[in-house]
C-alpha positions as CSV (number, residue, x, y, z in Angstrom):
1,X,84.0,91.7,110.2
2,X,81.8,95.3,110.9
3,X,83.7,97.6,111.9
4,X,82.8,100.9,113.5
5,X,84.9,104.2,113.9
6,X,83.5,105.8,117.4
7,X,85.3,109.4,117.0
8,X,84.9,111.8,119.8
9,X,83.8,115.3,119.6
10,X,82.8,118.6,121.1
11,X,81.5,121.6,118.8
12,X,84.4,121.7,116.4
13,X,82.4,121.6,113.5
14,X,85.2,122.9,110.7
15,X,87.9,120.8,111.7
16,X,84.7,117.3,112.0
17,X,83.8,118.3,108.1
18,X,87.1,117.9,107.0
19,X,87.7,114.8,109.0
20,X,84.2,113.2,107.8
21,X,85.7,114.7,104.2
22,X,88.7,111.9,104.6
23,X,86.3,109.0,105.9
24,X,84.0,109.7,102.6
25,X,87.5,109.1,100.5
26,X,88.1,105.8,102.0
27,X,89.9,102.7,99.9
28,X,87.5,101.1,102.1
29,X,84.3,102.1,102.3
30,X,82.9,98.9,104.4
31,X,82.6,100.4,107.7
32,X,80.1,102.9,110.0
33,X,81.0,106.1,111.9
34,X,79.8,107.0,115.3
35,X,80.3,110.3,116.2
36,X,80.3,110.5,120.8
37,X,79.3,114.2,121.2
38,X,80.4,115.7,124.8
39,X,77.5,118.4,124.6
40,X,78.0,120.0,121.2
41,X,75.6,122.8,120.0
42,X,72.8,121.8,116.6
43,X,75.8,122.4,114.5
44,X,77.4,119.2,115.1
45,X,73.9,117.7,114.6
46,X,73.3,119.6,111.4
47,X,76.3,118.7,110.3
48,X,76.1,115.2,110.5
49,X,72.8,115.3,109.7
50,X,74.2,116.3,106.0
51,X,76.8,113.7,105.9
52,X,73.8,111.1,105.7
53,X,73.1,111.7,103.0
54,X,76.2,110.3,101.0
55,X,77.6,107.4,100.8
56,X,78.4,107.2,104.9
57,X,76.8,104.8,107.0
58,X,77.0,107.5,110.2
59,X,75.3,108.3,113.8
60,X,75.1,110.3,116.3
61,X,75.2,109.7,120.0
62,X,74.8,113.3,122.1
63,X,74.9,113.9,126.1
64,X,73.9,117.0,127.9
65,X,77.0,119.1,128.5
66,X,77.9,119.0,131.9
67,X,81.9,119.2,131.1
68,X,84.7,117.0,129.7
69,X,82.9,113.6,130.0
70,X,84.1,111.6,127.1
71,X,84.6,108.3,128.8
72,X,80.6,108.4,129.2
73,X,79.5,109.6,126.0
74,X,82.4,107.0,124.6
75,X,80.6,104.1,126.2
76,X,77.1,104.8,125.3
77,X,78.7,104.7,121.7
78,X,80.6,101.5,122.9
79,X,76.8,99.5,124.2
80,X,74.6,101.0,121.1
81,X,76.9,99.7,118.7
82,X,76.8,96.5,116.4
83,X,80.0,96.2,115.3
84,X,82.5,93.7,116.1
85,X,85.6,95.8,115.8
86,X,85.9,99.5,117.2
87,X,88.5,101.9,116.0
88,X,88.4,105.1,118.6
89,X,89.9,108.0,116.9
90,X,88.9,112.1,117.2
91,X,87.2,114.9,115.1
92,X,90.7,116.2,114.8
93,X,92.6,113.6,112.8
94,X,91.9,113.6,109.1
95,X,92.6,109.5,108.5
96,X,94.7,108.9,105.1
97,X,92.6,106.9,102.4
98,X,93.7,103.6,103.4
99,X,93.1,103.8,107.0
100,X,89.9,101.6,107.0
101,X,91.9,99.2,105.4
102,X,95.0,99.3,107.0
103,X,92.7,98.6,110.2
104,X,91.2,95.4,108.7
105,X,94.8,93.8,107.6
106,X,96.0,93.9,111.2
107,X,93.0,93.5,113.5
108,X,92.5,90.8,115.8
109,X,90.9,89.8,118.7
110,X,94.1,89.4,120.5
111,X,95.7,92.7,119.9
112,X,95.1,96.5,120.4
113,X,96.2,98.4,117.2
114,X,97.9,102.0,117.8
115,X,98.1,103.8,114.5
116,X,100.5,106.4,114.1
117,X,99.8,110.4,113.2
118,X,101.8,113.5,111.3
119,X,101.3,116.6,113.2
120,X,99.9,119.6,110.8
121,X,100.6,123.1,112.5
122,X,98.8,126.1,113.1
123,X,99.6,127.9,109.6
124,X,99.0,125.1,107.4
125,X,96.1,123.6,109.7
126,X,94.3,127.1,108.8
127,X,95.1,126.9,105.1
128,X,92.7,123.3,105.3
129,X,90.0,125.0,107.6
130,X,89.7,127.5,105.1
131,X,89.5,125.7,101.8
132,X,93.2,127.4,100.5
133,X,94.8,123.9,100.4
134,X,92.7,121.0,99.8
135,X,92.7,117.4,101.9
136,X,94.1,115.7,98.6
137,X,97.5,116.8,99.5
138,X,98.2,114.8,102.6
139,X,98.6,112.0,99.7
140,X,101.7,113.7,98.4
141,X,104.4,112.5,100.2
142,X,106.9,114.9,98.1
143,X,104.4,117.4,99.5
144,X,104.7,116.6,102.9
145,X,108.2,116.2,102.7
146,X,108.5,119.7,101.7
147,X,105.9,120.4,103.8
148,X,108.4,118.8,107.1
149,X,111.3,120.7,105.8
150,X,109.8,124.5,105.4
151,X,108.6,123.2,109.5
152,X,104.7,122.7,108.5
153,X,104.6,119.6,109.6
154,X,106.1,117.4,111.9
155,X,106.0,113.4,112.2
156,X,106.2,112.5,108.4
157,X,108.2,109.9,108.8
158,X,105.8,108.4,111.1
159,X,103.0,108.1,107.5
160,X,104.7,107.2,104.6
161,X,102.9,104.8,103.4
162,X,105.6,102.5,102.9
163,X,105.6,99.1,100.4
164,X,105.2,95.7,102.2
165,X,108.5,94.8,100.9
166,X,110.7,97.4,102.8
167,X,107.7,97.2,106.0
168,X,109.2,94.1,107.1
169,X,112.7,94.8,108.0
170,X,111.7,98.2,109.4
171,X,111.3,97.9,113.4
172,X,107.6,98.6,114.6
173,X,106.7,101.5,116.2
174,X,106.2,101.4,120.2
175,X,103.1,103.2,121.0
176,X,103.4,106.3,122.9
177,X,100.4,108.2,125.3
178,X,100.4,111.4,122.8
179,X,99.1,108.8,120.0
180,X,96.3,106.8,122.5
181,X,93.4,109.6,121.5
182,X,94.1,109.6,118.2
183,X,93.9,106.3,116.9
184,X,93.4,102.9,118.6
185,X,91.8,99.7,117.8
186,X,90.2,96.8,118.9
187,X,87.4,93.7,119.1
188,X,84.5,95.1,120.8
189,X,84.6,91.2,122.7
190,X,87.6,92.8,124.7
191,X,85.8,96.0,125.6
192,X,83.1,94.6,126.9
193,X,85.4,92.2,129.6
194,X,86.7,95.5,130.6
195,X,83.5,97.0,131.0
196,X,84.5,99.6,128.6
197,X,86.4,103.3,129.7
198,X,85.9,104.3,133.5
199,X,84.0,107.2,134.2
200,X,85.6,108.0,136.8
201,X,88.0,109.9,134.8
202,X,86.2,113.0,134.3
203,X,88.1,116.5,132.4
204,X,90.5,115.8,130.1
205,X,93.1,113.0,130.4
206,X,94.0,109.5,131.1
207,X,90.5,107.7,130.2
208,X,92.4,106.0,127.1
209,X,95.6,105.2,129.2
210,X,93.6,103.6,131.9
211,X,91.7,101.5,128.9
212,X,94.6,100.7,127.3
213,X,96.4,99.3,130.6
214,X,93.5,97.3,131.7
215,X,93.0,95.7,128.0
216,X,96.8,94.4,128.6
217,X,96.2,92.9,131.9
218,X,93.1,91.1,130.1
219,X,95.8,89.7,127.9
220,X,95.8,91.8,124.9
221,X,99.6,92.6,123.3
222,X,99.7,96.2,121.8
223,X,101.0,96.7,117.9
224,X,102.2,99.4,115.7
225,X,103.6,99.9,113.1
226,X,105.1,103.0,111.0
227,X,103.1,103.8,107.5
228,X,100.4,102.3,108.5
229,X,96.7,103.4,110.2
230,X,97.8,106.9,109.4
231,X,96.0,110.2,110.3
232,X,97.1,113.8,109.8
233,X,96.4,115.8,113.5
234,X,95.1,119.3,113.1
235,X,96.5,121.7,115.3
236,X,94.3,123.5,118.2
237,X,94.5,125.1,121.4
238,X,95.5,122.3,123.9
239,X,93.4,121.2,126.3
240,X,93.5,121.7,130.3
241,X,94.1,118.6,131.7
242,X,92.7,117.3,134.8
243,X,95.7,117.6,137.2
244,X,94.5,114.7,139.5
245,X,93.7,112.4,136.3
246,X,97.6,110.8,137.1
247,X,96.6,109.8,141.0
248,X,93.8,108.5,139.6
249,X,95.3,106.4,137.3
250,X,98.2,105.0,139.7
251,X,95.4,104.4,142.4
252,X,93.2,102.3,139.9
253,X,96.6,100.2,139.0
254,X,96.9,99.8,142.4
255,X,93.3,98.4,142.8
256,X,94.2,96.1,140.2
257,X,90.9,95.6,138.5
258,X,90.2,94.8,135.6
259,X,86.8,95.1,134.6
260,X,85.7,98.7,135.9
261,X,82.8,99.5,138.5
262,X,81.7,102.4,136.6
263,X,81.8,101.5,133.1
264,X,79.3,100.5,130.3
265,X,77.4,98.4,133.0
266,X,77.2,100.3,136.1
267,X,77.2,98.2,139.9
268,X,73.6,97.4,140.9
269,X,73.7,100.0,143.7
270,X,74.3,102.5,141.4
């Protein structure tokens, strides 16, 4: 099965290095990136542009930036790529070394995966942006619980990377909205029935929510579980969100459909 990681971004280039940094220590290095750039300046490009030359199998898709457009640029990504399985995820979420494979164990073509996320805050997130603290220590749990306690980091519950033997009697997790951005999963068949994210939904907000309802009326169950698919979020300056992205949303439930008019393939009179 190929998979491909189709990571959103916009011009954060020190937060994307250490993030690319965390795919290049991977347990499972059988995979491709794809970074969906909103508009970034060259220093995304350059920066990618380096990260070809090691061992990652990485491109680039870029639009014009003409504002918060990541549906778009996320379905150009979507139609250039050959992989059978997609894992969406952002240039803000440093993925724990078995992420990859964690993805592989649990992926099917009936399911969408949500993985789950520890939330890194400002202080410490700075001390990783500016080399004081390397990435190597989101691997010590003892450090992270430490971490949690001094109030560093919050979620750490949410990634321990827990043995298969105490996984099964602990309850799954139930995806929430906060995770959908940073870390979902599934066969690139399904997106495709869907017609991929609606454009429609332009600034920031509800493009994954309205994907992720419409690949459960396809048929799709969503699955979780704690320890597992784990990413460490940076923190940052929160984003505006588009305050009639909600109405938007209820209106297209209320439409009901399924596969999107303007998606990956757009309507002929388009």
């Amino acid at each position: 099965m190929k998979i491909e990681v189709i990571m959103s971004a916009y011009n954060n280039v020190r937060d994307l290095e250490l993030v690319l940094n965390g795919y290049l220590n991977q347990l499972d290095n059988d995979f491709s990136l794809c970074i969906a750039d909103d508009g970034s300046t060259h220093e995304v490009a350059d920066l990618i542009q380096k990260y070809s030359q090691t061992n990652l199998t990485i491109r680039h898709i870029w639009h014009e930036d003409l504002g918060f457009r990541k549906a778009k640029i996320l379905n150009q990504a979507i139609k250039t790529s050959n992989a059978d399985y997609i894992i969406f995820t952002d240039s803000d979420c440093i993925p724990a070394p078995n992420f990859i494979s964690d993805h592989r164990n649990v992926a099917s073509e009936k399911t969408v995966t949500i993985g789950v996320r520890a939330y890194i805050k400002k202080e410490l997130s700075e001390s990783f942006r500016n080399s004081i603290t390397p990435i190597n220590k989101l691997s010590n749990i003892p450090w992270l619980l430490f971490k949690s306690m001094m109030g560093d980091v919050s979620k750490v519950e949410q990634i321990i990377n827990y043995p298969d033997i105490i996984m099964r009697p602990i309850a799954k997790a139930k995806p929430i909205l906060s995770q959908f951005g940073s870390n979902m999963a599934m066969s690139i068949k399904a997106l495709l029935e869907i017609n991929g994210f609606d454009e429609d939904f332009e600034g920031w907000g509800y493009e994954d929510t309205d994907l992720l309802y419409r690949l459960e009326q396809l048929g799709l169950s969503t699955v979780g579980s704690i320890g597992r698919c784990r990413q460490f979020h940076l923190d940052h300056k929160e984003n505006v969100p588009n305050p009639h992205a909600f109405n938007l949303f209820k209106q297209k439930q209320e439409d009901g459909k399924i596969y999107c008019d303007n998606g990956i393939n757009k309507k002929a009179s388009d």
